[in-house]
N, C-alpha and C positions, 0 to 999 in steps of 0.2 A: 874440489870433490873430497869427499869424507872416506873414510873406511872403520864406520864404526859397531862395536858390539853392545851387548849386554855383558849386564856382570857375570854371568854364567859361562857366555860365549856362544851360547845358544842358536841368537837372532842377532844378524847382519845387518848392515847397512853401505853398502862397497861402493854405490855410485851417487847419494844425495849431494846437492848441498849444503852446508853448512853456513849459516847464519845467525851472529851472533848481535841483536839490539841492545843500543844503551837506554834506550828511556820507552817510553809508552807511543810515542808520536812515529819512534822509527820502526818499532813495531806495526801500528798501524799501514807503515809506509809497504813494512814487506810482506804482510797478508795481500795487500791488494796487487801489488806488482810482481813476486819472488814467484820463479819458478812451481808452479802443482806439482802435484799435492803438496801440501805442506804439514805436516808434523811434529809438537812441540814436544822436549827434551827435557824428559824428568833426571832421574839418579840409574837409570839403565836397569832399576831391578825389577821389572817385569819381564817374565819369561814369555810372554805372547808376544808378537809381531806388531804391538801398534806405534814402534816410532818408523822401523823402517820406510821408504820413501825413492821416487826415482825424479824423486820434485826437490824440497826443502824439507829441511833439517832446520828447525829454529831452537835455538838454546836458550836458556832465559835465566842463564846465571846471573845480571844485575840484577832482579826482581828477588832480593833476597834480604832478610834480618826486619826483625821488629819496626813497622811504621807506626804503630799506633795502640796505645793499651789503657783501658778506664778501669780504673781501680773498684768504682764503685759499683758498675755492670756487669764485674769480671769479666772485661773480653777483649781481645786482643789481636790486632791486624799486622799480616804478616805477607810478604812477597811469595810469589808462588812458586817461589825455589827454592823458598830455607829449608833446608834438611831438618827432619825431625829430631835430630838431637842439640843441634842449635835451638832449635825450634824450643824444646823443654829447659834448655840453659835457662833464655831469655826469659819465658815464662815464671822460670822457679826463681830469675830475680825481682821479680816484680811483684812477688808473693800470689801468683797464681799457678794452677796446675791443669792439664789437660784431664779430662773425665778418664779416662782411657789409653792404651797403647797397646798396639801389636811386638812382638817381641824384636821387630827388627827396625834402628831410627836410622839409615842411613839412606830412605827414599826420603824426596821433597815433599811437602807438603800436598801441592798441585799433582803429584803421580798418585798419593795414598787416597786422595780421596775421587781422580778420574778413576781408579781400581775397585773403587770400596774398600780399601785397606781396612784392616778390622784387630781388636785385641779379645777378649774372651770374657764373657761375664753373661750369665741369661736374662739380667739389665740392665745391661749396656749394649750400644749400639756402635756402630762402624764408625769411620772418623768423619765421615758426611754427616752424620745426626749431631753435630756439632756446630754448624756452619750457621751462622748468624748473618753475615754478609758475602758474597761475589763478585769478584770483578772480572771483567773478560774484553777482552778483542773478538769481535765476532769474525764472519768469512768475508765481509766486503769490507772490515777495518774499521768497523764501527765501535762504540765503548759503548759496554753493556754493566749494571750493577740488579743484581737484586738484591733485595734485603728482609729480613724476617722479620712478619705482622704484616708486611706489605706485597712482597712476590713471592709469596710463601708455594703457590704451584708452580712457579717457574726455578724456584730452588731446587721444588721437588723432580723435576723433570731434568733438570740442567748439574745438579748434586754430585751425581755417579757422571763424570763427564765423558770418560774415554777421550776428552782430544775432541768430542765431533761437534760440540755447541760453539766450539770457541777458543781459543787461547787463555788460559786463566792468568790475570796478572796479580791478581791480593786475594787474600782472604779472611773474614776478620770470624774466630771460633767464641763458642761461649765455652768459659774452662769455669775451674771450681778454684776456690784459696789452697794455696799449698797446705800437702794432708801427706802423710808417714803410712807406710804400707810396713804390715809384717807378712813376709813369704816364707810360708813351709812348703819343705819337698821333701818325700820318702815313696818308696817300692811296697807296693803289695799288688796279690798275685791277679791276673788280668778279668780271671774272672770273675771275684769278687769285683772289680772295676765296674766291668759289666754288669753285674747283677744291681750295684748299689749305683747304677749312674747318672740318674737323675736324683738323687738326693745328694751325692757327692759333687756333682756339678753344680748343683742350685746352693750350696749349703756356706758357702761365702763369695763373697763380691763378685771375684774372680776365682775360674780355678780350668786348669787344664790335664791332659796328663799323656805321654808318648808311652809309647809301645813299640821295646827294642824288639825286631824279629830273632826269632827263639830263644828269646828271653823268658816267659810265663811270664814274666811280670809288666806294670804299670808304672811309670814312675808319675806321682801324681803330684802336682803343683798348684797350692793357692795360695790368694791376696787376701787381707783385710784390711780396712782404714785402725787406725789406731795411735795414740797418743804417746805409746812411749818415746821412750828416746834412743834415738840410732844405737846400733850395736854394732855396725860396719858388716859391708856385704862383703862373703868368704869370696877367696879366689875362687873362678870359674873354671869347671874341667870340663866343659861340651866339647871342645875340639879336642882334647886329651882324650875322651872316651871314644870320637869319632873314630881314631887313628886307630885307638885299639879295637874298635868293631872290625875296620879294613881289614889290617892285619890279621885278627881271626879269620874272617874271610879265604882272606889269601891262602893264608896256613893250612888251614883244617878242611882245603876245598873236598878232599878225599874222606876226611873222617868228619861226616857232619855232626854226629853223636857227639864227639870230642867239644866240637865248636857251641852246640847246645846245652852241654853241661859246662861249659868256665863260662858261658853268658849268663847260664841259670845262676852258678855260684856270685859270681861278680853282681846278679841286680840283686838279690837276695840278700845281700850283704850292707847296703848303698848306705852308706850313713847318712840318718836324719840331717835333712837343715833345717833350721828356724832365725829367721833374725826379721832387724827392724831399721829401715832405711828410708830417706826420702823418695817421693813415686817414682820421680825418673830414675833413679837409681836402683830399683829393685824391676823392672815391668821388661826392659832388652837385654839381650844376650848378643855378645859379638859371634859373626860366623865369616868364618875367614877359608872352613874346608867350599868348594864352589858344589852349586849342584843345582842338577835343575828341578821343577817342581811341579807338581797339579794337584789343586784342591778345588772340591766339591762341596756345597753347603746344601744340605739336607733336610727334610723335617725333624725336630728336635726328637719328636718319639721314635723316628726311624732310626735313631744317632748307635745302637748298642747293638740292634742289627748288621746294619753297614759295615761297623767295624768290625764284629768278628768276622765276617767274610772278607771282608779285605786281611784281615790276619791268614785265615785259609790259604786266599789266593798265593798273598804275599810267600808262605814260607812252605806250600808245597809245590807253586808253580816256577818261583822266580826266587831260590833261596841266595843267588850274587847279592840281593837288595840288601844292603844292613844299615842305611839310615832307619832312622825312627818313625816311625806313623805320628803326628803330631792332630788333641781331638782336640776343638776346642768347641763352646757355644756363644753367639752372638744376638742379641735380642731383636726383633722384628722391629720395621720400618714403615716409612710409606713413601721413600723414594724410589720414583717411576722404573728404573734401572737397576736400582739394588738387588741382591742374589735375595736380601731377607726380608723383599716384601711382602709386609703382612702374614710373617713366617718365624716363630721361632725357631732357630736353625743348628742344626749340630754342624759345623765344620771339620774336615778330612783331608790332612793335605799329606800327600804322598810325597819322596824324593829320590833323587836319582843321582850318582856321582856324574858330574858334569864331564867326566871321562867316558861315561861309559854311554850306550845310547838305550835311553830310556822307552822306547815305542812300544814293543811287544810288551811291556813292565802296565805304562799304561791306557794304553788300549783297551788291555783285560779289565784294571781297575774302572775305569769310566762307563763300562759297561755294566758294572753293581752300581757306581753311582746315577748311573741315568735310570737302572729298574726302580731306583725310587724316588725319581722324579727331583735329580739334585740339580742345582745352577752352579755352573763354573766360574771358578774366581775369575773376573775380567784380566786380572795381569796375569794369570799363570796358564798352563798348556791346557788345550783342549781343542777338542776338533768339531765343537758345535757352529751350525752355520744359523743364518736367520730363521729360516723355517722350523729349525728346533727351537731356537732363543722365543720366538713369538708367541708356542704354544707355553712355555714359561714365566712370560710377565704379562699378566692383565692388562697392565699399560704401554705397552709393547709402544703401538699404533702412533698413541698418543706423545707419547716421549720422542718419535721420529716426526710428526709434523713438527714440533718445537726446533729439531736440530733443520726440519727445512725452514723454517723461519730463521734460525739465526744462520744457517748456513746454504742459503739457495743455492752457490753454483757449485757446491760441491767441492770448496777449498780445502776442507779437511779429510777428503776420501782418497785412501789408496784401494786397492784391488781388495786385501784383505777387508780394509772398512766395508767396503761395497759386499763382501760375502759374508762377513759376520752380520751386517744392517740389512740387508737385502737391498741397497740400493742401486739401483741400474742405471 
């Protein structure tokens, strides 16, 4: 028996057990025989509940590093456990790059894209609009591959996987030749943010920007492709700054004024960055402070709305919160599962000190995010069951006959699968 967590510490796992395969066969061996439900074990950084299990716990740490890469196709197959910053090492030596990244590489491959994991660009898409090929152990231990040109609906159905199609053992992505990103970041005030934010969202590759609470301001972040040559990326202060939000916090819980005016001075102040780095080296930021999290992906013209109200809520109902609102936008799909099908989408992901408990925090916000009709990131909190998720994807229907095709008895369902799927 196991007694395992998330990174956060969130979401348990106290009585699974734990099963670790060395090759593909003995995997197959424990889908069909290992204790139900069964479960496969990304890098723990989902904040939802879909490894937990009162069955098996399968870990899939040998399915990991570079199997396979054509120079000429640019693409490149990989185990469905490499961690994504292995993951961009290997790639960046073989002179190719990933289209895209989320700011965080230390989930697997196979977790970011059962999630949708996603990086920000309003033409660019999640790391599933990547996926060139599949491979999978289905729920009776079967080998399953689709491939693009060829099972191009069954990509799109099986893409966002959650864990319920299958066990993913490879995956081979289409990336682009290694390319040099220049990253600017600077503070201006929120509202202008707002006012200008779809042209400062759309207006380079990438671009993001958070929102310290009672801050006024923005701090806003973008990417471009560009030829120069590295200038070397500054030391990073996100956890320096985190420390110093807490401790405002703590300090000034009495004098909120106080706490609003050195937040206002300190973004006001933020010195420009600019430089110029290879992609993997500019696109993550390490986070070592723990915390938990819920984001909601929204219609893209709903994106300026949402957030000031979640600004509102955030700092007149719940002013303990002093993590950042983090906005970003992710380009529209047409995978059956995806939060941004056939949707360009503003994303909102809210955060929480892993210390502290975040429920009444968000509760409130989910509740602005569902008036406008938003989808919850599949790996972070939210308390949508089937019967909301259904009215949210067109393809709802569809994309569950396929998981009973690959999954008829039910191998990959625990209680929560069964309430988020609706299956009975």
């Amino acid at each position: 028996m196991t007694d395992w967590r998330n990174w956060s510490g969130s979401v348990r796992s106290a009585d699974a057990n734990l099963l670790q395969p060395t090759d593909v066969e003995e995997l197959q061996a424990m889908v069909r025989n290992a204790p139900g439900p069964l479960r496969p074990l990304g890098a723990g950084h989902s904040f939802a509940p879909l490894v937990p299990t009162a069955g098996t716990i399968i870990a899939l740490d040998w399915m990991n590093g570079l199997i396979a890469h054509d120079p000429e196709a640019c693409t490149a197959t990989f185990g469905a456990s490499t961690r994504l910053a292995d993951l961009a090492q290997r790639l960046h030596a073989h002179g190719q790059a990933l289209v895209n990244m989320g700011d965080i590489d230390r989930q697997t491959i196979g977790g970011a894209l059962g999630t949708a994991t996603h990086g920000t660009g309003m033409t660019l898409g999640a790391y599933h609009t990547f996926i060139e090929r599949v491979d999978f152990v289905d729920g009776r231990g079967g080998i399953r591959a689709f491939r693009a040109g060829h099972d191009d609906e069954m990509i799109r159905a099986t893409g966002v996987s959650l864990g319920v199609f299958g066990i993913q053992t490879a995956v081979t992505l289409r990336n682009l030749p290694t390319y040099r990103l220049r990253k600017r970041r600077y503070a201006l005030p929120i509202g202008d943010m707002l006012a200008n934010f779809h042209s400062m969202m759309g207006g380079s590759r990438s671009a993001e920007f958070y929102f310290v609470p009672h801050s006024g301001h923005a701090v806003f972040i973008a990417c471009d492709m560009t030829d120069e040559q590295p200038t070397g990326r500054p030391d990073q202060d996100d956890e320096a700054a985190l420390a110093t939000l807490k401790m405002l916090r703590n300090r000034t819980r009495w004098l909120p004024w106080m706490r609003r005016a050195l937040i206002r001075n300190a973004l006001a102040r933020l010195p420009r960055q600019d430089f110029v780095e290879e992609w993997l080296n500019v696109y993550t930021s390490e986070r070592r402070t723990r915390f938990n999290e819920m984001e909601y992906h929204l219609p893209l013209e709903d994106g300026p709305k949402a957030v000031a109200e979640i600004i509102t809520l955030t700092e007149k109902q719940f002013p303990n919160v002093y993590f950042p609102i983090e906005v970003r936008t992710v380009a529209a799909d047409d995978f059956w599962l995806s939060p941004f099908y056939q949707r360009p989408t503003c994303s909102i992901a809210i955060h929480h000190d892993a210390q502290d408990d975040p429920n009444l925090f968000f509760a409130a916000a989910e509740r602005i995010f569902r008036r406008y009709g938003g989808r919850p990131h599949w790996g972070k909190i939210h308390s949508l069951t089937a019967e909301d998720l259904s009215r949210l994807y067109p393809r709802w229907k569809d994309a569950l006959e396929v998981r009973r095709m690959t999954d008829p008895d039910n191998r990959f369902v625990t209680p929560y699968i069964a309430k988020l799927l609706g299956i009975e």
